[in-house]
C-alpha positions in Angstrom: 33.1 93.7 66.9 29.5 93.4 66.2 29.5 93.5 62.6 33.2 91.2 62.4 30.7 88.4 64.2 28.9 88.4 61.4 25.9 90.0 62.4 23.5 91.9 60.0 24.3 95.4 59.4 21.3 96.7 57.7 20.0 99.0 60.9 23.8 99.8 61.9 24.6 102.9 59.8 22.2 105.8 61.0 22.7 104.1 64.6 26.7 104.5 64.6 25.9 108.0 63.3 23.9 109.3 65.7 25.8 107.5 68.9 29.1 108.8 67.7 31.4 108.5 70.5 29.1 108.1 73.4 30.2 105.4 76.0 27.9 102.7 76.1 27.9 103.2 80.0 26.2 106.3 79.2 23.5 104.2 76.9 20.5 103.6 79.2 16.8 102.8 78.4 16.1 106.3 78.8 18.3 107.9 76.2 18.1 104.6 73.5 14.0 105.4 73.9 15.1 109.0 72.9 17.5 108.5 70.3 14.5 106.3 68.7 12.1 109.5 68.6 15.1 111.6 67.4 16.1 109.5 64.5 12.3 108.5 63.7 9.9 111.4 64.9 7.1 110.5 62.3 7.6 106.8 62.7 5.3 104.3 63.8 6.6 102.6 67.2 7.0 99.6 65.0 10.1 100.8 63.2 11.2 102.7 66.1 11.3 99.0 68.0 12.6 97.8 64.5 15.0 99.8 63.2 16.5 101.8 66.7 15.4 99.7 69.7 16.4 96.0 68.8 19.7 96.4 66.8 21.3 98.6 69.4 20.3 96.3 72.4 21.6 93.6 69.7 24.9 95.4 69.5 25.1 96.0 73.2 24.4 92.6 74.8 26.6 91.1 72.2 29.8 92.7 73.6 27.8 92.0 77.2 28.1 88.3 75.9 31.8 88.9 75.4 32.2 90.1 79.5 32.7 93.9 78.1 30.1 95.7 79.5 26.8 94.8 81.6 23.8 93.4 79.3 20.6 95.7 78.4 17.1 95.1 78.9 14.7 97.5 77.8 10.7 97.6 77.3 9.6 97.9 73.5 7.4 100.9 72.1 3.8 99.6 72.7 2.8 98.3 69.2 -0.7 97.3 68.4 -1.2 94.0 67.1 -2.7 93.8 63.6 -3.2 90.4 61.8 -1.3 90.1 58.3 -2.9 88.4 56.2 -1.6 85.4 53.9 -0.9 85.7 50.4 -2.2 82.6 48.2 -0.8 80.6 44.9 -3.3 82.7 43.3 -1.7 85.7 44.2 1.8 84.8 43.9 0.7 83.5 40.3 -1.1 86.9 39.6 2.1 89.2 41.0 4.4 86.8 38.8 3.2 87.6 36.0 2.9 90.9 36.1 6.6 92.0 37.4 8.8 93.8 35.1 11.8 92.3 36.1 12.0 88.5 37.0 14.1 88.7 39.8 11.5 90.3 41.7 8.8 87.5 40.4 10.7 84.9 41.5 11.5 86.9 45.1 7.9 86.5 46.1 7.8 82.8 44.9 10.6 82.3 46.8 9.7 84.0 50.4 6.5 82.1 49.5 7.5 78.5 48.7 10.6 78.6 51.6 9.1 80.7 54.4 11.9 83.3 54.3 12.0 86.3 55.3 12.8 89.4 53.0 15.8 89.8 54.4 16.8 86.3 54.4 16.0 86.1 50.7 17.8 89.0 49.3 21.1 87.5 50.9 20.7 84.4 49.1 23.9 83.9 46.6 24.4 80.7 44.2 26.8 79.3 46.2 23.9 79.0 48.8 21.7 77.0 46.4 22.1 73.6 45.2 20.0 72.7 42.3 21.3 69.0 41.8 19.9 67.9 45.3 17.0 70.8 45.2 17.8 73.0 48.4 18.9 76.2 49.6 20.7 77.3 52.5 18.9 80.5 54.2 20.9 82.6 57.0 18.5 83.3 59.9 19.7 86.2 60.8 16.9 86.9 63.0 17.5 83.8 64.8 21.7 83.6 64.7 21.3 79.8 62.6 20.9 78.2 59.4 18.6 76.3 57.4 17.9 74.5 54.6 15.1 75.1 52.5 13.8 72.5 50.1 13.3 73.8 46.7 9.9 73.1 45.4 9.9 72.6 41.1 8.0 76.0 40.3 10.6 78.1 42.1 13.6 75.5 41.0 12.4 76.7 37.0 12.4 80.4 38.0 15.6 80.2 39.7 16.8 78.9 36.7 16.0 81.1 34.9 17.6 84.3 36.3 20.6 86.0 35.1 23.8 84.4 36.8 26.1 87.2 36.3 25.0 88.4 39.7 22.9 86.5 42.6 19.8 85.9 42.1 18.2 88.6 44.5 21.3 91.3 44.8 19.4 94.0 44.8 18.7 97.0 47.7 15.4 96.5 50.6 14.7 99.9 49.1 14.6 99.0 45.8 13.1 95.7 46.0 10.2 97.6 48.1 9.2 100.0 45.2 9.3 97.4 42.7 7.0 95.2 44.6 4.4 98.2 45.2 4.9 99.0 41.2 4.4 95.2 40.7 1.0 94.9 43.0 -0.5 98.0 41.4 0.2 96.5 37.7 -1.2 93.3 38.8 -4.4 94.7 40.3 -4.5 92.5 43.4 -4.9 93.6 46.9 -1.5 95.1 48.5 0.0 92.7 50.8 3.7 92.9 52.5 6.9 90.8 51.8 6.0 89.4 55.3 2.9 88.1 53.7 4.5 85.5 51.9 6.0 83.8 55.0 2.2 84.0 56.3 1.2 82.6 53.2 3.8 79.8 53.7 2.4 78.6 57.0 -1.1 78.9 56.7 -1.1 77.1 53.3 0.7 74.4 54.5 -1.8 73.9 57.6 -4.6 74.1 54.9 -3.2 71.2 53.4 -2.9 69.1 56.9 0.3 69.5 57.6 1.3 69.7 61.4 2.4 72.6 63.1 6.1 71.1 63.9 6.7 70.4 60.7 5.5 74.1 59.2 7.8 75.4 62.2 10.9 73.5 61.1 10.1 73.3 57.5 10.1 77.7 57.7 12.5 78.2 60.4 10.3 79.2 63.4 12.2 79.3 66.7 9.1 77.0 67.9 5.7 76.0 67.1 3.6 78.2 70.0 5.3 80.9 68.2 3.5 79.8 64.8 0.4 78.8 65.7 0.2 82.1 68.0 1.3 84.5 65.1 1.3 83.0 61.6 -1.5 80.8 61.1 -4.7 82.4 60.6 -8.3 80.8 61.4 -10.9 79.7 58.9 -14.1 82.7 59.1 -16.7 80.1 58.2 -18.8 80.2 61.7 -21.2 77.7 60.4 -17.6 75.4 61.4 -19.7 74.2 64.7 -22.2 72.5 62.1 -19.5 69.7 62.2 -20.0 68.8 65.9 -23.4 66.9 64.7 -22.1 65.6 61.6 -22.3 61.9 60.9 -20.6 59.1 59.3 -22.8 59.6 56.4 -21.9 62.6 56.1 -18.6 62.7 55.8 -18.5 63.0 52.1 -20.0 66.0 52.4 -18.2 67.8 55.0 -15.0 67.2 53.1 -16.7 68.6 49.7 -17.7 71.6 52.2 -13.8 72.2 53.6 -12.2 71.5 50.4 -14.9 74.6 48.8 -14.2 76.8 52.1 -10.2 76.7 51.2 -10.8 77.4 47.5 -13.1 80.5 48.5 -10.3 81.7 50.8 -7.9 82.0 48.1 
């Protein structure tokens, strides 16, 4: 019922397999905690919580939505909170160029340039993308909603310029993972995550002045506390406080000062 609502699937397998025919009366917080060490024993509690503890509370309260059993709430594995950092043009430029296989090249532009997530961009098909008006409509899967993206020209030219005899990202997590690490390694930059590219989205955006609401709508962020709390990232410069006694004269200056602090950061 879950997966005929259209939900994503991608955790489901190893979940269904492991459940078998267990009652979901018989599913408490207790045994779902277990089944996440059983399944994942030399796991971080990030994927546990990932790939074990938020699909099958997913699965759960959706048929609790549907008045067929009583919803689930359950505490998370403690994760510790570690700041991603942002990729940069720079380094989207620099992994381009040295992929071995476009589709991959223009992935990271993409994730980049749209805010979407990895998942989110691997299910993009060419139905979903309309060159004439320059957009492209992203599932939130994470969020249960829709989107559309605006299509910036760089990644409108590498889109297309990919193959159409399949859609444009149709490729596995799995394999899409070991050709980015092959792809970062060949490029000599420093290893970031997928996840970096949404990162990269927001906080080069705010680098540029543009307000937080609009980043938040603009990428698909369920609301802007929830950006500004996890995605954009602060400027290291502590002489920054310098500015309190800055005057109208030098204005100039400070501006030539930020606009050398943003280039240094990427």
């Amino acid at each position: 019922m879950y997966l005929a609502a259209g939900k994503p699937s991608r955790f489901l397998p190893r979940l269904v397999k492991h459940w078998g025919d267990a009652k979901v009366a018989d599913m408490n917080a207790g045994s779902i905690r277990q089944s996440a060490m059983d399944m994942y024993p030399m796991a971080k509690n990030s994927t546990r919580n990932r790939q074990v503890i938020v699909p099958t509370l997913a699965v759960i309260n959706h048929c609790a939505e549907l008045q067929l059993c009583p919803p689930l709430r359950m505490k998370r594995f403690k994760v510790e909170t570690k700041i991603k950092k942002p990729v940069t043009l720079e380094w989207i430029n620099a992994f381009r160029a040295a992929a071995d296989r476009p589709d991959i090249g223009a992935l990271a532009l993409f994730m980049f340039a749209t805010g979407a997530r990895v998942s989110e961009a691997l299910a993009v098909r060419w139905d979903d993308i309309v060159f004439k008006e320059r957009w492209v409509l992203i599932r939130q899967t994470k969020l249960g909603n829709e989107r559309r993206a605006h299509i910036p020209a760089q990644l409108l030219v590498a889109l297309a310029n990919l193959p159409r005899d399949r859609d444009p990202f149709a490729i596995a997590y799995t394999t899409a993972r070991d050709a980015w690490s092959r792809t970062v390694a060949a490029a000599g930059i420093e290893p970031l995550s997928f996840h970096s590219c949404r990162h990269g989205f927001a906080t080069a955006l705010h680098d540029k002045g543009i307000g937080v609401k609009t980043i938040a709508k603009a990428g698909g962020w369920k609301s802007a506390q929830h950006l500004f709390n996890t995605y954009l990232h602060a400027d290291g410069d502590a002489t920054v406080t310098d500015r309190l006694f800055d005057t109208e004269s030098d204005t100039d200056k400070t501006e030539d000062k930020q606009d050398q602090q943003v280039k240094q950061r990427k």
